[in-house]
C-alpha positions as CSV (number, residue, x, y, z in Angstrom):
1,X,0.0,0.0,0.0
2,X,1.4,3.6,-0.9
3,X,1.7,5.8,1.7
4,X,-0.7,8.9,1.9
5,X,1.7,11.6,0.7
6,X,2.1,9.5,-2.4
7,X,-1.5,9.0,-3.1
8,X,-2.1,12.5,-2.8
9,X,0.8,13.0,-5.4
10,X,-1.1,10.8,-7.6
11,X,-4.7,12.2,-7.4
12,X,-3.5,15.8,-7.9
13,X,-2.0,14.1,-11.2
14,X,-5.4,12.6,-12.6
15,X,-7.2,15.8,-11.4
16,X,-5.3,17.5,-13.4
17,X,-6.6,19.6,-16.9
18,X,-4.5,22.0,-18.2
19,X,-0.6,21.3,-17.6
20,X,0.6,18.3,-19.6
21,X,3.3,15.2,-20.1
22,X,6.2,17.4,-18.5
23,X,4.4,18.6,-15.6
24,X,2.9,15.0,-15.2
25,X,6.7,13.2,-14.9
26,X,7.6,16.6,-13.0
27,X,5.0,15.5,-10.2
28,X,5.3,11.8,-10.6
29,X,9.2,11.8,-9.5
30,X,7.9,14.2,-6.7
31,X,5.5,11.4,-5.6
32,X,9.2,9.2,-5.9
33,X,10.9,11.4,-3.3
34,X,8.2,11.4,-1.4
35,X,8.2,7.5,-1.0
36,X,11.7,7.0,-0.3
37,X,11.7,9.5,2.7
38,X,8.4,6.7,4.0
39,X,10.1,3.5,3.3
40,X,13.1,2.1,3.4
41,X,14.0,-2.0,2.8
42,X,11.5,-4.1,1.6
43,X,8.7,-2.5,2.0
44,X,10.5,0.8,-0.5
45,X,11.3,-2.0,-2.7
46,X,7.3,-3.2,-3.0
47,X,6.0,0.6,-3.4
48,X,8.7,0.9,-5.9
49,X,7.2,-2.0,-7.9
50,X,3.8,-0.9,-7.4
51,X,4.6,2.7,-8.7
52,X,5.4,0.9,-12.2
53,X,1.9,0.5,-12.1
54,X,0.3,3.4,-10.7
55,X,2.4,6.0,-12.7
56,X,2.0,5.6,-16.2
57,X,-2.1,4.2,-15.2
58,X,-2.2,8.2,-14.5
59,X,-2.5,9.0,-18.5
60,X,-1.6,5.4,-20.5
61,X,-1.2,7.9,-23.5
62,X,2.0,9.8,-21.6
63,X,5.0,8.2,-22.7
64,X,6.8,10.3,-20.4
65,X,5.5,8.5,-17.4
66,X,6.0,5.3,-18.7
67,X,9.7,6.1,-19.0
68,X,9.6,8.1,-15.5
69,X,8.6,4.7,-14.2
70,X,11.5,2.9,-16.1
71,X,14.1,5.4,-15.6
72,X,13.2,4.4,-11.1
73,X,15.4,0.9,-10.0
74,X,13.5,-1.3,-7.9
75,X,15.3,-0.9,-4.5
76,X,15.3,-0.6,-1.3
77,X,17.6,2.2,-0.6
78,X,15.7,5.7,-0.4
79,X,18.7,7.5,-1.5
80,X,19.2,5.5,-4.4
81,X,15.3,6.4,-5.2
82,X,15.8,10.1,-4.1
83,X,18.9,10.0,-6.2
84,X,16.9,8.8,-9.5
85,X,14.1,11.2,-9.0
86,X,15.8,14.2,-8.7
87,X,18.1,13.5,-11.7
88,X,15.3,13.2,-13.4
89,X,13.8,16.8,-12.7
90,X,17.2,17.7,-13.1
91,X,17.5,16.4,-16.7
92,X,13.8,17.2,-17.5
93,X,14.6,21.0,-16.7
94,X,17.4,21.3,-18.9
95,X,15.9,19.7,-21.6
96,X,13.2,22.0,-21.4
97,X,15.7,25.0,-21.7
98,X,17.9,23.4,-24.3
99,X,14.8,22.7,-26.4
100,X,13.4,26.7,-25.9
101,X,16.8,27.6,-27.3
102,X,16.9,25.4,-30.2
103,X,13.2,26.0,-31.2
104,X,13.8,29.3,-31.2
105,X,16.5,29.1,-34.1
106,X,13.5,28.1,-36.4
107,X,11.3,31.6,-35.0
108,X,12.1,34.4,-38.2
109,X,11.5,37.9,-38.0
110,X,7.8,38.8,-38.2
111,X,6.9,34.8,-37.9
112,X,3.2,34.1,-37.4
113,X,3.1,30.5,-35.2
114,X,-0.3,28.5,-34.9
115,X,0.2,26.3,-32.0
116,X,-2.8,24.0,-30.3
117,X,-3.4,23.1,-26.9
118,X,-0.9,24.1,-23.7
119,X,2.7,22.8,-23.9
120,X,5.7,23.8,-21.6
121,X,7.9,23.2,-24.5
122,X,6.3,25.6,-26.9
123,X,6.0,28.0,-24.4
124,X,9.8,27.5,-23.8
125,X,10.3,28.2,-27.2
126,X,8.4,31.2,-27.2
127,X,10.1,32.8,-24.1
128,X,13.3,32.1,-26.1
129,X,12.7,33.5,-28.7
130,X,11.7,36.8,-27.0
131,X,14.5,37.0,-25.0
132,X,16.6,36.8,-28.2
133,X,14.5,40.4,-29.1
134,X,12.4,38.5,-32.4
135,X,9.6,40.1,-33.2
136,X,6.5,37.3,-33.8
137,X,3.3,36.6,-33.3
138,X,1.3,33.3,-32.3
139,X,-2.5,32.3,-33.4
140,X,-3.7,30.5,-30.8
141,X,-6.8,27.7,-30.3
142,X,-8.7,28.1,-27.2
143,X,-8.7,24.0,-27.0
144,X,-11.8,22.9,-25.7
145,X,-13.2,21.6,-23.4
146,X,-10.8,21.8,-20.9
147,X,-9.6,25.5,-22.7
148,X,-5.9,24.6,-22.5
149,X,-5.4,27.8,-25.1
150,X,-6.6,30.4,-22.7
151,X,-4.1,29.8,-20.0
152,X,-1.2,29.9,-23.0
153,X,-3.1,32.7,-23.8
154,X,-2.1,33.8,-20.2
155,X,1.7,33.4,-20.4
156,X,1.8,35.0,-23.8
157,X,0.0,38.2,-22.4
158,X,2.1,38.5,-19.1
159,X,5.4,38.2,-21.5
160,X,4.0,40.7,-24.1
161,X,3.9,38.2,-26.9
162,X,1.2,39.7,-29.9
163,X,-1.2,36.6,-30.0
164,X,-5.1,36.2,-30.8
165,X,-6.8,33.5,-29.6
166,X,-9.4,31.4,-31.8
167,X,-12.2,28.3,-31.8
168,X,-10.6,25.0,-32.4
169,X,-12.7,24.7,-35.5
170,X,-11.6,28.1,-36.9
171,X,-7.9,25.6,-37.6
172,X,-8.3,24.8,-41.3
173,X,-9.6,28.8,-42.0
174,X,-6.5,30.3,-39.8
175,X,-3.4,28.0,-40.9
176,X,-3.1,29.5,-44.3
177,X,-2.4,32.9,-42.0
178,X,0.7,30.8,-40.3
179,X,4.2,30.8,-41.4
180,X,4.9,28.3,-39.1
181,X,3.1,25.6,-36.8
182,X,4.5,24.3,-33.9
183,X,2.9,21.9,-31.1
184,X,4.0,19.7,-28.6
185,X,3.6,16.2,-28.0
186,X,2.5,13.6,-25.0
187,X,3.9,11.2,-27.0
188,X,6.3,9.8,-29.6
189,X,5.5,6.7,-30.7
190,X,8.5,4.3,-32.8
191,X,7.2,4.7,-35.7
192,X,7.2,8.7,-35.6
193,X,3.4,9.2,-34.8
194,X,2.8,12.4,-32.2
195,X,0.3,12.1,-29.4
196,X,-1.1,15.2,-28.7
197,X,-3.9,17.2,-28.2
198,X,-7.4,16.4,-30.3
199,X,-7.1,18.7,-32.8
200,X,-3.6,18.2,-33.6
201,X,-3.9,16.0,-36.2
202,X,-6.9,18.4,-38.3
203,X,-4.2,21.3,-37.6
204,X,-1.3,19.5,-39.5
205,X,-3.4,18.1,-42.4
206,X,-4.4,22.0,-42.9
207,X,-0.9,23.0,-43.0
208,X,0.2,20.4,-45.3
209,X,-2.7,21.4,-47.5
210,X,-1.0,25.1,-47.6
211,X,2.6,24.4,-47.2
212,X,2.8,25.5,-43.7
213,X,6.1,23.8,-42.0
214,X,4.6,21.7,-38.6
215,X,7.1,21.1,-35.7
216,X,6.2,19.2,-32.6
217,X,8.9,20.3,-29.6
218,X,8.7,17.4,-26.9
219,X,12.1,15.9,-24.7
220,X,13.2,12.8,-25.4
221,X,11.5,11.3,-22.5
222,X,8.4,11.8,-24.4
223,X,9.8,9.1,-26.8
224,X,8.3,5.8,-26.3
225,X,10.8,3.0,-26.7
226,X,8.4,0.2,-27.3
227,X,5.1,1.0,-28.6
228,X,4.0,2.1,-32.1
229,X,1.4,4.1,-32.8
230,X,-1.7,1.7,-33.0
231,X,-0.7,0.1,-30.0
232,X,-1.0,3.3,-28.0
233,X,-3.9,3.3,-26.0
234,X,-5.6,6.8,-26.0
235,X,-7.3,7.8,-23.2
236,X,-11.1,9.3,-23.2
237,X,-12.4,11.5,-20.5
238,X,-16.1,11.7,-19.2
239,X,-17.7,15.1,-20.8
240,X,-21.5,15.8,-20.7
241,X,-22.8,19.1,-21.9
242,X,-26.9,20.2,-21.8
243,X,-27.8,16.5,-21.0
244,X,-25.7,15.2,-23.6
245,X,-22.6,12.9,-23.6
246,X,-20.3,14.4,-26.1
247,X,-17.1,12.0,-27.2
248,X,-14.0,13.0,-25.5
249,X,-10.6,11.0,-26.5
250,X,-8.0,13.8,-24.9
251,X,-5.5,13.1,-27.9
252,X,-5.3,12.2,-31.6
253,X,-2.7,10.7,-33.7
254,X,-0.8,12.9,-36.3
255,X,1.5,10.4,-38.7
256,X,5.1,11.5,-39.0
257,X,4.5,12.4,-42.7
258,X,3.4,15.7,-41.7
259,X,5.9,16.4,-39.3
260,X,8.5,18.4,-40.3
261,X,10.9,17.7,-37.4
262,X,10.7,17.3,-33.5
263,X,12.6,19.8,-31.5
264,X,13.8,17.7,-28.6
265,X,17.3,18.5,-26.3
266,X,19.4,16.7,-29.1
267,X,18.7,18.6,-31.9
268,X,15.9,18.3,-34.5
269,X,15.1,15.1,-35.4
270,X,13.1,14.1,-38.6
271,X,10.9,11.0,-38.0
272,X,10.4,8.4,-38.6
273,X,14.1,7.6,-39.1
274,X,16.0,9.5,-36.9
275,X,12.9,8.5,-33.5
């Protein structure tokens, strides 16, 4: 049995709506550290092998905590668990920071960026770009139901970011105004596929249809190692509206033939070879 501090971890995780995949594995190795300063012995090296289960059951679409949950040895040393955990927020922050640097290498002068959904990545990207004084603007969905858009919507106003916000089916009318489209992704499956965001997948086949490059910016813990993309289960969430229950599958699958690249820590990599 987990202890209470970790449980709580755990259901602020499900609860959660707006922050994604990096926040997720942010919390999870929290909920780690929180176990090995509880256990110690056997009964660490039990909650260790039950949190292989419990993690990535959060959000089975997340690769990154599948990989959170791999990246954790089964032991029963709490500093060997502290130890793994905090490398892991360790490496997950620079990451982050390496990847705002390198996306921002692909922002030009006067760019116009149509992004979808919130992602910690892209919004890396973003800040980078304005701290390296270029002058851009972003077109923005306002990602229903959950509205995801609006609190990127936030960010971009406190930073002073020109940016307009629109309905998720307004995607096919407002790409051809993008010079660029960037996104991030829950999940990269072998074969090159990105999890993200329903909606993702309409927004790339409109910028294919009017020769708009599409990025996806994810860390490489957001790779899956094992699974392609038909064997990724997608999760759908309850959503009722006026009586009504409305479909609700959180993501959608975008094949890599309409990815451009994937801005990750290690460069740009162009699926499905280089995944």
């Amino acid at each position: 049995m987990l202890p209470r501090e970790v449980l709580s971890v755990l259901e602020e995780m499900r609860s959660e709506r707006i922050r994604g995949a990096s926040w997720l594995a942010m919390k999870g190795a929290e909920a780690y550290i929180a176990l090995a300063e509880t256990f110690e012995g056997e009964e660490l090296e039990e909650a260790v092998k039950e949190m292989k289960t419990e993690v990535p059951s959060v959000n089975r679409t997340m690769a990154s905590l599948y990989n959170l949950a791999r990246f954790i040895p089964v032991t029963g040393d709490p500093a060997v668990v502290r130890a793994k955990a905090e490398e892991f927020i360790k490496l997950a922050e620079e990451a982050k920071r390496e990847i705002g640097n390198i996306g921002s290498e692909l922002i030009d002068e006067n760019e116009v960026v149509i992004t979808h959904s919130f992602s910690s990545a892209v919004l890396e990207v973003f800040k980078s770009a304005r701290r390296n004084g270029k002058r851009f603007r972003v077109i923005l969905t306002e990602s229903a139901p959950d509205y995801e858009g609006i609190a990127l919507a936030n960010e971009l106003h406190s930073l002073g970011i020109p940016h307009e916000v629109i309905t998720d089916a307004q995607l096919g009318l407002f790409a051809k105004n993008a010079t660029l489209a960037l996104v991030g992704a829950d999940n990269i499956a072998r074969d090159g596929a990105i999890f993200n965001k329903a909606g993702t997948y309409p927004l790339a086949l409109a910028c294919h249809d009017v020769g708009v490059p599409f990025y996806a910016a994810a860390e490489s813990f957001k790779l899956h190692p094992e699974l392609t993309s038909d064997e990724v289960e997608i999760v759908e969430r309850p959503y009722t509206r006026q009586g009504y229950k409305i479909r609700n599958f959180i993501f959608d699958v975008t094949p890599w033939r309409y990815v451009r690249g994937i801005i990750t820590e290690f460069g740009v990599l162009v699926p499905p070879k280089e995944i």
